[in-house]
C-alpha positions in Angstrom: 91.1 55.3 69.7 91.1 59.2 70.2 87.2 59.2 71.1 87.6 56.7 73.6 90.6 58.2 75.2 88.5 61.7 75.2 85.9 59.9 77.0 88.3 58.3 79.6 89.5 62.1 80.6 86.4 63.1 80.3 85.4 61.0 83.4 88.4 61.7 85.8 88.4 65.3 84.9 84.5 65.9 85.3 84.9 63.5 88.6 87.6 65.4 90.0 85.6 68.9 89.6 82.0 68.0 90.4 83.8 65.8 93.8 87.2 67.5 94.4 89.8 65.6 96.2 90.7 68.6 98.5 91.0 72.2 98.5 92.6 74.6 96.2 95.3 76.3 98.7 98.4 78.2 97.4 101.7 76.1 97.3 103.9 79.5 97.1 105.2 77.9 93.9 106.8 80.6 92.0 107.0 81.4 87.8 104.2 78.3 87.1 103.5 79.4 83.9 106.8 79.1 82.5 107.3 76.3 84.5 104.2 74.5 83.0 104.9 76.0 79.7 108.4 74.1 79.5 107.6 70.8 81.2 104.8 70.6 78.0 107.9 70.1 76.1 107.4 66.5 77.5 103.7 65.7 75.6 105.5 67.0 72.0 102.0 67.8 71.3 103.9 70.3 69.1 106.8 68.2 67.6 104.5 65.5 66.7 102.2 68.3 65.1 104.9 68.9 62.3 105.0 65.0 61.4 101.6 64.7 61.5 100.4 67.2 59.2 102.4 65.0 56.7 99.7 62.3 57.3 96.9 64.5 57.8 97.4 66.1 54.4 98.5 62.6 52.3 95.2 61.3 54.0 93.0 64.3 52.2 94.9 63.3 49.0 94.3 60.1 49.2 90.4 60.9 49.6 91.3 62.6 46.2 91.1 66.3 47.2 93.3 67.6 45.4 92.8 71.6 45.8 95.4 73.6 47.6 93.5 75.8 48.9 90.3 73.0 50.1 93.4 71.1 51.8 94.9 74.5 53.6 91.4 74.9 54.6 90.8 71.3 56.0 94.2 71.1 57.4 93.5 74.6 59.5 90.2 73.0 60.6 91.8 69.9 61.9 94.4 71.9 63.9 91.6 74.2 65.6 89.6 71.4 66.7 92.9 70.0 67.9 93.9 72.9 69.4 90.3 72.7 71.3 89.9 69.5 72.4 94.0 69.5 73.7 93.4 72.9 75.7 90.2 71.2 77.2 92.1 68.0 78.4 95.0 70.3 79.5 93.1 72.5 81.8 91.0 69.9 83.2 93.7 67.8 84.3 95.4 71.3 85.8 92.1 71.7 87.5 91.9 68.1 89.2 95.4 68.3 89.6 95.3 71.6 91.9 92.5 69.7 94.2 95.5 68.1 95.8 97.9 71.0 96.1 97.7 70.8 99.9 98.3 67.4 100.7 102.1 67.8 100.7 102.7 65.5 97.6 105.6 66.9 96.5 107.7 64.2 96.4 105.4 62.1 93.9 106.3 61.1 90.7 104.3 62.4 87.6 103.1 58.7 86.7 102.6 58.2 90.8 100.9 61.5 90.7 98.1 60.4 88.5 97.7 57.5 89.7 97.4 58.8 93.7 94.2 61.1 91.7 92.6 58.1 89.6 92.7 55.9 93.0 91.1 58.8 95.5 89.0 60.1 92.8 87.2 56.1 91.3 89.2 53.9 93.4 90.7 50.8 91.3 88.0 51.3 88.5 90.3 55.2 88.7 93.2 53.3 88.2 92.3 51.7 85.3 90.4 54.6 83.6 94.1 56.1 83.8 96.2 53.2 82.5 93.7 53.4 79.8 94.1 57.2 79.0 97.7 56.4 79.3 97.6 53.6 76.8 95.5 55.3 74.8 97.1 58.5 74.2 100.5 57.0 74.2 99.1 54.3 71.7 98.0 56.9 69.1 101.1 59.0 68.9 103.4 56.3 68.4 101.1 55.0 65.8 101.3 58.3 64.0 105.3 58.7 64.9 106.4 55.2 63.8 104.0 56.0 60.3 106.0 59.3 60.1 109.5 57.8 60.4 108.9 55.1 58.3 107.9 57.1 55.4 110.6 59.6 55.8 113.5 57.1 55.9 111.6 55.0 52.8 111.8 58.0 50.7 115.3 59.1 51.7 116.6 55.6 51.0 114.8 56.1 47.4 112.2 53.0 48.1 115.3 50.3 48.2 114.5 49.7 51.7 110.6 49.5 52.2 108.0 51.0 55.3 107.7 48.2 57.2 111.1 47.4 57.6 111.7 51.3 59.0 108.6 50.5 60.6 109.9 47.6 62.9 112.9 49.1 63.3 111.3 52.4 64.8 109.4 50.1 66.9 112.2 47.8 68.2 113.9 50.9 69.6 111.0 52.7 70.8 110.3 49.7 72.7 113.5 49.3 74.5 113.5 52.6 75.5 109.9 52.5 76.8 111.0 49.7 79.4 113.2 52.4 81.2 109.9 53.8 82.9 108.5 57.4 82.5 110.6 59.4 84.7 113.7 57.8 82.6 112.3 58.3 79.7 111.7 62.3 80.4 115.4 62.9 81.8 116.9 61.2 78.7 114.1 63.5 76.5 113.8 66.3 78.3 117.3 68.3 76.8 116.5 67.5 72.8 113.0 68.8 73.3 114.2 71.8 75.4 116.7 72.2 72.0 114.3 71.6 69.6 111.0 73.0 70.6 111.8 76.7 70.3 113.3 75.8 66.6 109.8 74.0 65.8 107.5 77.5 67.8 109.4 79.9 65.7 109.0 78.2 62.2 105.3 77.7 63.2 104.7 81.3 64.2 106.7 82.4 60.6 104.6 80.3 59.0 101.2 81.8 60.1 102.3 84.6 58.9 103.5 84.1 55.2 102.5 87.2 53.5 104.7 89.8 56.7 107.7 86.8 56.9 108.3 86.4 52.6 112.3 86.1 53.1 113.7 83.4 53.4 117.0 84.5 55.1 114.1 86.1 58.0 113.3 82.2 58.7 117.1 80.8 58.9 118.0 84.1 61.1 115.1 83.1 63.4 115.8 79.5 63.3 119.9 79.8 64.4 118.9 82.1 66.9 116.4 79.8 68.4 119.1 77.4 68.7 120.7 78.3 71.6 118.8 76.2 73.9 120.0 73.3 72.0 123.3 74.4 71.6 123.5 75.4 75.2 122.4 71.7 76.5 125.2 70.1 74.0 127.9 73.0 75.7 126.5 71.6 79.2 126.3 67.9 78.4 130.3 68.4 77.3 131.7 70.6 79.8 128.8 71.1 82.7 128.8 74.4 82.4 126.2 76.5 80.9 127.0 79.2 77.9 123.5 81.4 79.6 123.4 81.4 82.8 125.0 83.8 83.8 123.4 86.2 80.8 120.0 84.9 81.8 119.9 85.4 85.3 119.6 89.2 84.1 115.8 88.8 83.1 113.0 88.7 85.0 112.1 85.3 86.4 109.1 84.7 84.4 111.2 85.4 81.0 114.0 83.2 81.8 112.7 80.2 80.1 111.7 81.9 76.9 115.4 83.5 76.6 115.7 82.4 73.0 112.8 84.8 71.5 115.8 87.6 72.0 118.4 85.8 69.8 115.5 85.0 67.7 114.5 88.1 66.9 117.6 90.0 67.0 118.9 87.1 64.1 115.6 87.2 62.4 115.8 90.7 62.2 119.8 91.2 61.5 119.7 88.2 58.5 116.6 90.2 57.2 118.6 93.7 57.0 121.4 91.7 55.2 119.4 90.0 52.6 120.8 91.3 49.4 118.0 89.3 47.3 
């Protein structure tokens, strides 16, 4: 399914270049990168990362590789090609995506969004090249994530209660939440993954560097610290007021969204100092 959803994005996006829609013109929008960077919260390209290296690595055993070291190897392959092929889609959909920055279609929904694109772009053959990308992607993950949780929940219940029964479960819910419609979806979504994506960036950048980061109290400083967004959007959620604003509004705009790499650090760092082991 991954090849042909490549191959759907790979004709709107080469479509939308080589015949633009409009003209690039500046919006005015301020701080896009950070912007952009947080609103990828919503793909969990990054969450679904850590579950999925679970799979990717029981599939290489099950081929019956068995090395540590072949499997690191494989496993580092597999996440640069990834890493590729995800920052190709990305900035080609930016790219097609910035050929309508002047037609004053601000008020558009993200799903409404694409679909205004596919339609000026291929007409209704657009629109379904985009339902199918849609399908596609959104297909695959849930594949992977329903795999994921099912496994997890078999071996914390010890086997008694078997895959498929987590599986249909995970699938029951999924599916009544998926009826809410995208926009829903993201505004229920949006404050775990704000909480829990700077927990999952930090333990991946520790982890790429396991010979500097040996202590294990360096990880669990880094980890609380990184926290804060989540325990800021529980404080909020409870009272509706925020426990950073008002510290926050103090850096510079572009840093404001990456306000936990200071707590991070400064925990990483303190819990590291303190380690009597």
């Amino acid at each position: 399914m991954t090849p042909a959803l490549l191959v759907t994005l790979a004709i709107i996006i080469i479509k939308g270049i080589t015949t633009p829609i409009g003209e690039i013109v500046p919006t005015g929008f301020e701080n896009a990168f950070s912007y952009g960077f947080q609103e990828g919260y919503q793909t969990m390209d990054m969450i679904a990362t850590l579950a999925f290296t679970v799979l990717l690595i029981d599939g290489f055993k099950k081929h019956d590789i068995s090395d540590r070291d072949e499997i690191a190897s494989l496993t580092m392959k597999s996440g640069i090609l990834a890493t590729l092929a995800l920052a190709v889609v990305y900035f080609g959909l930016a790219r097609v995506g910035a050929t309508v920055s002047g037609l004053n279609l601000q008020e558009y929904s993200r799903v409404d969004l694409l679909l205004y694109i596919a339609d000026s772009l291929l007409g209704f053959a657009g629109k379904v090249f985009i339902s199918l990308a849609m399908s596609l992607a959104c297909l695959t993950t849930s594949i992977g994530l329903t795999s994921t949780v099912a496994d997890f929940f078999e071996r914390s219940t010890n086997y008694k209660v078997k895959f498929a029964v987590w599986a249909i479960i995970s699938t029951v819910i999924s599916g009544y939440f998926s009826i809410m419609g995208v926009d829903k979806i993201v505004s229920i979504a949006a404050p775990v993954l704000i909480g829990l994506y700077p927990i999952a960036i930090v333990l991946i950048f520790l982890n790429l560097f396991p010979n500097v980061f040996t202590k294990s109290s360096t990880h669990i400083g880094a980890v609380l610290g990184a926290c804060l967004p989540a325990i800021n959007s529980i404080f909020s959620a409870i009272t509706g007021n925020s426990l950073v604003d008002g510290v926050v509004a103090y850096l510079p705009s572009s840093l404001q969204t990456f306000y936990w790499i200071i707590p991070a650090v400064v925990l990483g760092v303190v819990f590291t100092l303190f380690d009597r082991k």
